[in-house]
N, C-alpha and C positions, 0 to 999 in steps of 0.2 A: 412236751415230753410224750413216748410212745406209752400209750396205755393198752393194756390187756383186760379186757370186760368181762365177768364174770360173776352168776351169783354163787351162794354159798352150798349149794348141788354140783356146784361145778365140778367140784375135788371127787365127787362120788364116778366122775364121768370121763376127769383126766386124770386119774391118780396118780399120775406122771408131780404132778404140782403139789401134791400132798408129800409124796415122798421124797422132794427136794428140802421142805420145809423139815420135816420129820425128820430127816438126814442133819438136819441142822441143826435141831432140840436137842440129836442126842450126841452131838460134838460137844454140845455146853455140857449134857449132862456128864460127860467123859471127863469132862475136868473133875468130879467129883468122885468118879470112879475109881480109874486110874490115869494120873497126867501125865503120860507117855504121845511123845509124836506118833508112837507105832497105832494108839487106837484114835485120837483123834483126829491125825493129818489126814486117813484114811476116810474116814466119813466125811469129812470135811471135803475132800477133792471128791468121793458118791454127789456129796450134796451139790456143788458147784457142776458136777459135770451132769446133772440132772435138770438144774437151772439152766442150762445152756444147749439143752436137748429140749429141753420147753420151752423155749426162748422168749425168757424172762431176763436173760442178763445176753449179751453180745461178748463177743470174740476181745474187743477192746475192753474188758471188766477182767480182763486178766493180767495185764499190764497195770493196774489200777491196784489191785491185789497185791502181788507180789513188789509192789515199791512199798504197800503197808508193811508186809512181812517184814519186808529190809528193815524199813524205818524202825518194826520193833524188834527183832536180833537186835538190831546195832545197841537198843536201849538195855536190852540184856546186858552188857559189858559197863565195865566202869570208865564215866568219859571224864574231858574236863569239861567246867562249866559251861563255856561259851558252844562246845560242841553238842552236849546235850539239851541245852534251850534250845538250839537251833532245829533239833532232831522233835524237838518236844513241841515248837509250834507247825513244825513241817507237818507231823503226824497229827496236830491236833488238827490243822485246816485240812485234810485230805479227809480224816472222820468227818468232819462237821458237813460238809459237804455232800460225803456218802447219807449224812442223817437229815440233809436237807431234801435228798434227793435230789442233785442239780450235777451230777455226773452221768454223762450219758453211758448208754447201754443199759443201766440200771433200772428195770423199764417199774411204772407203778403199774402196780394190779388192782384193779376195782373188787373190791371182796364181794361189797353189798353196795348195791346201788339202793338210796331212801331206806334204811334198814327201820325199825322201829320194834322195839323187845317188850312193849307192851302195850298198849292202847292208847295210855296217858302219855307214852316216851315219844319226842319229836322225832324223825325222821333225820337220817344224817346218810352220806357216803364215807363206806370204811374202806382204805385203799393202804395198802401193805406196799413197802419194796425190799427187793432183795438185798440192797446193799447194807441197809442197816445192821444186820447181824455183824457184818465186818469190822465196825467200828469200835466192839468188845471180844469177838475170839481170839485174836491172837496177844489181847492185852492175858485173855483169861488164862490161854495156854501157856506162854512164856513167862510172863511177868510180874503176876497176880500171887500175893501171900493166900492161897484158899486155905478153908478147915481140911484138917485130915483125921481127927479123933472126932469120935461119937461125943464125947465130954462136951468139946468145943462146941458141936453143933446147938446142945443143951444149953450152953453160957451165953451165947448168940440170939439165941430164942428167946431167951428170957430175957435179954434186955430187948430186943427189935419189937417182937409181940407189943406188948405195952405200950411202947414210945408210938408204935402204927396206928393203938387206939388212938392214941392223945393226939397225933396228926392229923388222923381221918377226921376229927371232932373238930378242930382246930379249924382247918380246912375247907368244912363244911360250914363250920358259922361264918368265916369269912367268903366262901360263895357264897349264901345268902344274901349275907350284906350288899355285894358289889353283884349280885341277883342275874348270877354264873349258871346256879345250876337251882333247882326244883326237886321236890320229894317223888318218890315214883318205887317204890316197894317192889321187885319182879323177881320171878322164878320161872326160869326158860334155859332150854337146854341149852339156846345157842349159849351160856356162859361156858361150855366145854370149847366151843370153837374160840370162844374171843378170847378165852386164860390163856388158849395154845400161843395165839400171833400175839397179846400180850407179852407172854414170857420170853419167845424168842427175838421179839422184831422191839421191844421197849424197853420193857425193867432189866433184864441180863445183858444186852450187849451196851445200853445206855449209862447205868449202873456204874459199869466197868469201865465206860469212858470217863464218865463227869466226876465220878467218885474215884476211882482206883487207878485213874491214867491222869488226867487232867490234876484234880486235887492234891492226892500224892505227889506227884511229882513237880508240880509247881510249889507245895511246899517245901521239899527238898530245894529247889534252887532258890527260893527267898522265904528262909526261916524264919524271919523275926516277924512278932506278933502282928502289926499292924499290916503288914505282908499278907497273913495270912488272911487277915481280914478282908482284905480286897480280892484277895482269890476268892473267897466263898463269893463276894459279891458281885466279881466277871463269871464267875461259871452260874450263877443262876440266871446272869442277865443273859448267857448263850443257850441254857436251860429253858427261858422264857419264849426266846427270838425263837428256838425253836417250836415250838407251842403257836407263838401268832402266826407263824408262817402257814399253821395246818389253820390257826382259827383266825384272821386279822380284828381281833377284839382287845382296846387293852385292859379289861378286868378281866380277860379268863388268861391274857401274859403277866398280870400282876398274880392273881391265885398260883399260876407257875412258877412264878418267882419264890413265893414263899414256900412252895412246897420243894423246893430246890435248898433251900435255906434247911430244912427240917431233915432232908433225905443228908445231907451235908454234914448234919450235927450229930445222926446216927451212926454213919459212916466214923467218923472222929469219935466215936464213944466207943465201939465195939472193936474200932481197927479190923474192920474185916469187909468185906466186898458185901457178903453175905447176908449182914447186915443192913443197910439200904437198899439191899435187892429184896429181902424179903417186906421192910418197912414200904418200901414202894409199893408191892405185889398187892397186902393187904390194904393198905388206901385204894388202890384200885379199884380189887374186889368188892372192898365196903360202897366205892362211889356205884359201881355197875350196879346191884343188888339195892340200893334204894334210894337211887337217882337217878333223873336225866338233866341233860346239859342245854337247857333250849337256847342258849348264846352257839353253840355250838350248830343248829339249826337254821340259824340267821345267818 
């Protein structure tokens, strides 16, 4: 796959690449604003036509795009069953794909080649693609129950906060155990740069797929309990698969797995996107801030 190399000055150099991404944070943040095609469709084609001025995505990633869109319009409308699974594994293999990065055009970016955020923290390569955003904006724009009261935001919080502690703690005794990850305390700016491609390139557009496309709507087509049960446990196993694909270890796709199981259960507690976007965000934070991954390193 075409790689683009680059360290984390880069952006300072080509600002061309900043502002594609940046175009792209604030499509998701538009859903929150106002979810209008008039302000999000708009940034959204800024962002893509900036990625393809830096040529980070190819000519062919447009074709790729716009069969998403379809795919989600059509899901907009009420189908019959057999048309809507069908709509519903089309569009979930075209995602999974995009999030495996295995579509071409989609090129990966080497962020940081050997990064390391503190003395003790292993060394790793952080490499971002564009396609991933895709696999959650037009769930987010079209299809997605968002908060729209202040209220709501408040009722959300206070269930998600909590449960994030309990996960992150959770989480972490269980990477210990299977001896995933290491204690590593750090305070570095770069956490401003890695919350950015955090937010928009994992927790928000991923969020929206495994939680609010995926989950949802595979429970609507097979409602009964045990049904549902095995969806939570095909979507942490493609939550997982994706994890070993970036790390081929199977204790850091088992720690995936259960932390898919948790982002799952917040999801179905708060009925809101919002909710395992944010339970996600903060396991994150907590892992970056006083850990490193040295399976991740190997």
């Amino acid at each position: 796959m075409e790689q683009v190399h680059f360290s984390f000055n880069f952006f300072s150099n080509h600002p061309i690449f900043l502002i594609s991404y940046a175009l792209m944070l604030l499509t998701f943040i538009s859903f929150w604003i106002k979810r209008t095609v008039w302000l999000w469709a708009p940034l959204l084609v800024l962002s893509f036509a900036t990625a393809l001025n830096a040529r980070i995505v190819s000519p062919f990633t447009i074709f790729v795009v716009v069969i998403l869109l379809a795919c989600h319009l059509l899901l907009h409308y009420e189908l019959k069953w057999l048309a809507k699974f069908f709509l519903v594994i089309v569009t979930g293999v075209i995602s999974l794909l995009l999030n495996w990065h295995l579509i071409k055009g989609f090129s990966d970016v080497v962020l940081a080649r050997g990064a390391a955020h503190s003395i003790h923290s292993l060394p790793y390569d952080y490499i971002v693609n564009y396609g991933t955003p895709f696999i959650g904006v037009f769930i987010l724009a079209l299809n997605s129950k968002l908060i729209e009261k202040r209220s709501d935001w408040g009722k959300t919080a206070a269930m998600a906060i909590p449960y994030a502690i309990v996960s992150a703690v959770v989480l972490v005794l269980i990477g210990f155990g299977l001896k995933c990850i290491g204690y590593d305390f750090k305070f570095t700016p770069k956490i401003v740069i890695w919350a950015f491609f955090n937010l928009i390139l994992q927790v928000i557009p991923e969020e929206a797929f495994y939680r609010d496309y995926l989950q949802k709507n595979l429970r609507e087509l097979f409602p009964s309990f045990w049904a549902n049960v095995s969806i939570y446990l095909v979507i942490a196993f493609f939550f997982a698969l994706t994890h070993f694909m970036t790390v081929p270890k199977l204790s850091f796709a088992i720690l995936s797995f259960i932390a898919s199981l948790l982002y799952s259960g917040i999801y179905q507690l708060s009925g809101r996107p919002e909710g395992s976007m944010m339970c996600r965000f903060i396991v994150n934070i907590v892992h970056f801030w006083f850990f490193t991954y040295p399976i991740i390193a190997q």
